[in-house]
C-alpha positions in Angstrom: 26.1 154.5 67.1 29.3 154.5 68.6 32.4 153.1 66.9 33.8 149.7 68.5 37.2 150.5 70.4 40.2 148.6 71.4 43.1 149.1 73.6 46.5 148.6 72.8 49.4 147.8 74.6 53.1 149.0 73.7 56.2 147.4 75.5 58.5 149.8 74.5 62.2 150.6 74.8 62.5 153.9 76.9 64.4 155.7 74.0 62.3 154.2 71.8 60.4 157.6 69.8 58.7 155.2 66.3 56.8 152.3 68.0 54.5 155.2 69.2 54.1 157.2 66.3 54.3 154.1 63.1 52.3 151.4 64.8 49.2 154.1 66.2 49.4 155.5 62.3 48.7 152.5 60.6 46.3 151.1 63.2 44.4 155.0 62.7 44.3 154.8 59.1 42.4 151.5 59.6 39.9 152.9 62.2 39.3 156.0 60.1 38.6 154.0 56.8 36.4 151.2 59.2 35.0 153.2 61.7 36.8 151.9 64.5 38.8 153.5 67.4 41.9 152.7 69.0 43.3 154.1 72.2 47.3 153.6 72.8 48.7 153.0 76.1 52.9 152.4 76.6 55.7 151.1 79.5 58.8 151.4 79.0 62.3 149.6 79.7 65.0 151.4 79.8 67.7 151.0 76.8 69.4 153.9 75.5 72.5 152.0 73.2 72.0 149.7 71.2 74.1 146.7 72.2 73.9 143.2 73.4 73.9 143.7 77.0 71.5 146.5 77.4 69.2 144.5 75.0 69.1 141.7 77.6 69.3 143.7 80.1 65.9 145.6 78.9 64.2 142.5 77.8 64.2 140.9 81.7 62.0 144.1 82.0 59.3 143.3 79.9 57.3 141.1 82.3 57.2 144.4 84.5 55.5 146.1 81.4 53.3 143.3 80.3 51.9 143.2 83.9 51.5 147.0 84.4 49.6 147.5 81.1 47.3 144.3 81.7 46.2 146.2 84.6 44.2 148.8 82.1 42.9 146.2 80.3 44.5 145.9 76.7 43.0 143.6 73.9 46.3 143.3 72.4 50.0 144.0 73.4 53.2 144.8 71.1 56.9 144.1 72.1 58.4 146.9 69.9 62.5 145.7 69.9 62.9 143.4 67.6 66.9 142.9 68.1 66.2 142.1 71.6 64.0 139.5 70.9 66.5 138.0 68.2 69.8 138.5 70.4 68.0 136.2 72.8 69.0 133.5 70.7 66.7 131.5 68.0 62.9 131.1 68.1 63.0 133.3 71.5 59.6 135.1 70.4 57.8 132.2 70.7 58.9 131.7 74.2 58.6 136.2 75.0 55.4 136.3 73.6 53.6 133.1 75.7 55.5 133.9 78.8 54.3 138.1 78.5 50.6 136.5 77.6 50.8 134.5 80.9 51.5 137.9 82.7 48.7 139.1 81.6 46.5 136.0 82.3 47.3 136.0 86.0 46.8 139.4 86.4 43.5 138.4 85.2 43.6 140.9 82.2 44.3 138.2 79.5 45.9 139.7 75.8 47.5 138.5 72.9 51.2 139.4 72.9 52.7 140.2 69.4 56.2 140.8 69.4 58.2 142.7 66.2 60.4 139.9 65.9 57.7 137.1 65.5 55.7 140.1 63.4 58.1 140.0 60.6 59.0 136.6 60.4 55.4 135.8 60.6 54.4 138.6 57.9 57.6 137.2 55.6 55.8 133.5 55.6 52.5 135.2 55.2 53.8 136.6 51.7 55.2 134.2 50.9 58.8 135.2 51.0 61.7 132.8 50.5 64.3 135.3 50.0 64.6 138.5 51.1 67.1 141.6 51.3 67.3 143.6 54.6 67.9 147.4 56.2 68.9 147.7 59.3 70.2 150.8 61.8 72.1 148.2 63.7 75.9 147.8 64.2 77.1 144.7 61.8 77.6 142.4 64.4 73.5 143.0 65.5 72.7 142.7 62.1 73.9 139.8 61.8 72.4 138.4 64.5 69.3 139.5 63.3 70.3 137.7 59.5 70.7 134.2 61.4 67.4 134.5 63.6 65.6 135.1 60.3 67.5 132.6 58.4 66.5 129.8 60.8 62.9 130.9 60.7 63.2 129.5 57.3 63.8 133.1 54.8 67.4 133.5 53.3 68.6 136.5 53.6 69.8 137.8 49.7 71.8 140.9 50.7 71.6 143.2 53.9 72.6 147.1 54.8 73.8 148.0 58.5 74.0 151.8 59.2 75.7 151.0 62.1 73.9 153.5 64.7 74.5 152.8 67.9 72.4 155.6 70.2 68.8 154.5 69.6 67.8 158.2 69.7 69.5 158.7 66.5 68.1 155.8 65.1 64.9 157.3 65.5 65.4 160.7 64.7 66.2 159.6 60.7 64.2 161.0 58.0 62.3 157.8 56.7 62.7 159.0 53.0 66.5 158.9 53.4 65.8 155.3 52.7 64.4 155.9 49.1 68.4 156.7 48.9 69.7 153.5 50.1 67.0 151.3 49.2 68.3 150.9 45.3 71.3 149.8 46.9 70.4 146.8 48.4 71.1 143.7 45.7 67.2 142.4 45.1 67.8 140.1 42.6 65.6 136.8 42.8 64.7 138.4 46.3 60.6 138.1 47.1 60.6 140.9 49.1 62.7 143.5 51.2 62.3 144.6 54.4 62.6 148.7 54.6 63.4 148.9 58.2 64.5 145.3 60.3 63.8 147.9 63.3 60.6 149.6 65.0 62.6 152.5 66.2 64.0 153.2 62.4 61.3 155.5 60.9 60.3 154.1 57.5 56.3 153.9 56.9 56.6 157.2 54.4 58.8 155.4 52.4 57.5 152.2 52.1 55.0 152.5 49.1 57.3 154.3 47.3 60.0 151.7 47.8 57.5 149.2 47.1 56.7 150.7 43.7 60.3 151.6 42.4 61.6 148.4 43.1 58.7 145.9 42.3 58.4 143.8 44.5 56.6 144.0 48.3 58.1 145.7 51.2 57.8 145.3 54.7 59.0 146.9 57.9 58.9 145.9 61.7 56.6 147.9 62.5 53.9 147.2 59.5 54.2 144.0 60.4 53.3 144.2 63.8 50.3 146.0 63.1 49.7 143.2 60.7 49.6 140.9 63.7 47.8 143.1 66.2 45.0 143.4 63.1 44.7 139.7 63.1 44.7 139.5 66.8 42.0 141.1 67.1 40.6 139.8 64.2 40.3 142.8 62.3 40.7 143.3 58.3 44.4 143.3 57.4 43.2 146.1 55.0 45.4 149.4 55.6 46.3 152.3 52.5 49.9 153.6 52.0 51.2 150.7 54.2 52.4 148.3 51.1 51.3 144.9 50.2 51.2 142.5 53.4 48.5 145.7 54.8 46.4 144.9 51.5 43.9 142.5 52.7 45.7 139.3 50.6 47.2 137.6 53.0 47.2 135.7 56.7 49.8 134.2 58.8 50.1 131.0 60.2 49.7 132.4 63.3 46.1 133.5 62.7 45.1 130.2 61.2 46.9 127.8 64.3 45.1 130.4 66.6 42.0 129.3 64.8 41.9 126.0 64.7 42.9 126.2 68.6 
């Protein structure tokens, strides 16, 4: 018998290196334990520094990409910058992800588009989460623009760490167990959970069960939670091993249950 397959879609920054390497990991430790397969396709918008005007910059481009990969066909689409979704101003993924689906629906290759940004807000409320501490790679003054876009999605954030990387390539060429270093730093008192890595291109997926144990309490990245959503999507088990606690089959978004009841 052969194994059901699905095709997924990555908008991706062009120096983006993680969003192809976390995302297909998680989504392959789900086929392998559930005997599905996945098949991952990418287009790319250029963005090399990290900064406010490139971000937009790259972000008009993502109805290119949307279009090109609905032309293959994809079940499900991710938007991997989460930054340039949130510099765009508050709520924006809403707005990204509906306008990106409607690409896709005239080109008359319809797909679900998940971006990171409404992935981790979305997998925040899905645990639960009132209060969380943050790492990002970002400069301070992206961070905090990140810290406000989650704030007004309703999570407060506790206590945040900026590495301040600017060249996206070096963001992406970190260790992810450098963070079991800087992890314990962040102030989790009364926090519900902490997110590892507030980026897709900031490796962190080795970590995260490690962090999640030492510190006691559930940890999330951008990139786990966008496999979250593209799971629910397409309305697979949010069931994945080594990927911490919103990958452990408890929980659902809103999103999943409003698409539902649609």
């Amino acid at each position: 018998m052969s194994k059901r397959a699905f095709r997924v879609g990555q908008i991706v920054p062009s120096s983006n290196t993680t969003m192809e390497t976390e995302v297909p990991a998680i989504l392959q430790r789900y086929g392998e334990s559930h005997g599905v397969n996945f098949t991952f396709h990418s287009s790319r918008m250029r963005m090399k520094k990290v900064t406010k005007e490139e971000l937009a910059a790259m972000d008009r481009d993502s109805d290119r990409c949307a279009l090109e990969l609905s032309d293959a066909r994809m079940d499900v689409m991710g938007y991997a910058c989460l930054v340039a979704i949130m510099s765009m101003g508050h709520g924006y993924h809403r707005e990204s992800e509906r306008r990106l689906h409607q690409r896709t629906v005239e080109n008359g290759g319809p797909a679900p588009v998940v971006t990171s940004a409404g992935a981790l807000v979305e997998g925040l409320h899905a645990l639960g989460a009132k209060r969380v501490a943050i790492i990002a790679p970002y400069m301070k003054p992206l961070t905090k623009l990140v810290i406000d876009y989650i704030e007004a999605e309703g999570v407060e954030v506790l206590d945040s760490i900026s590495l301040e990387i600017e060249d996206n390539l070096a963001v992406g060429a970190r260790d992810p167990l450098a963070l079991l270093d800087i992890a314990p730093k962040l102030n989790i008192a009364n926090a519900d959970a902490v997110v590892l890595s507030a980026c897709v291109q900031m490796p962190s997926l080795a970590a995260v069960p490690i962090v999640e144990k030492s510190l006691g309490v559930p940890v999330v990245s951008s990139a786990i939670s966008t496999a979250f959503r593209m799971l629910e999507e397409l309305e697979l088990q949010t069931v994945v091993e080594g990927a911490g606690a919103l990958l452990s089959g408890r929980y659902s978004s809103a999103a999943k249950t409003v698409a539902k009841a649609g």
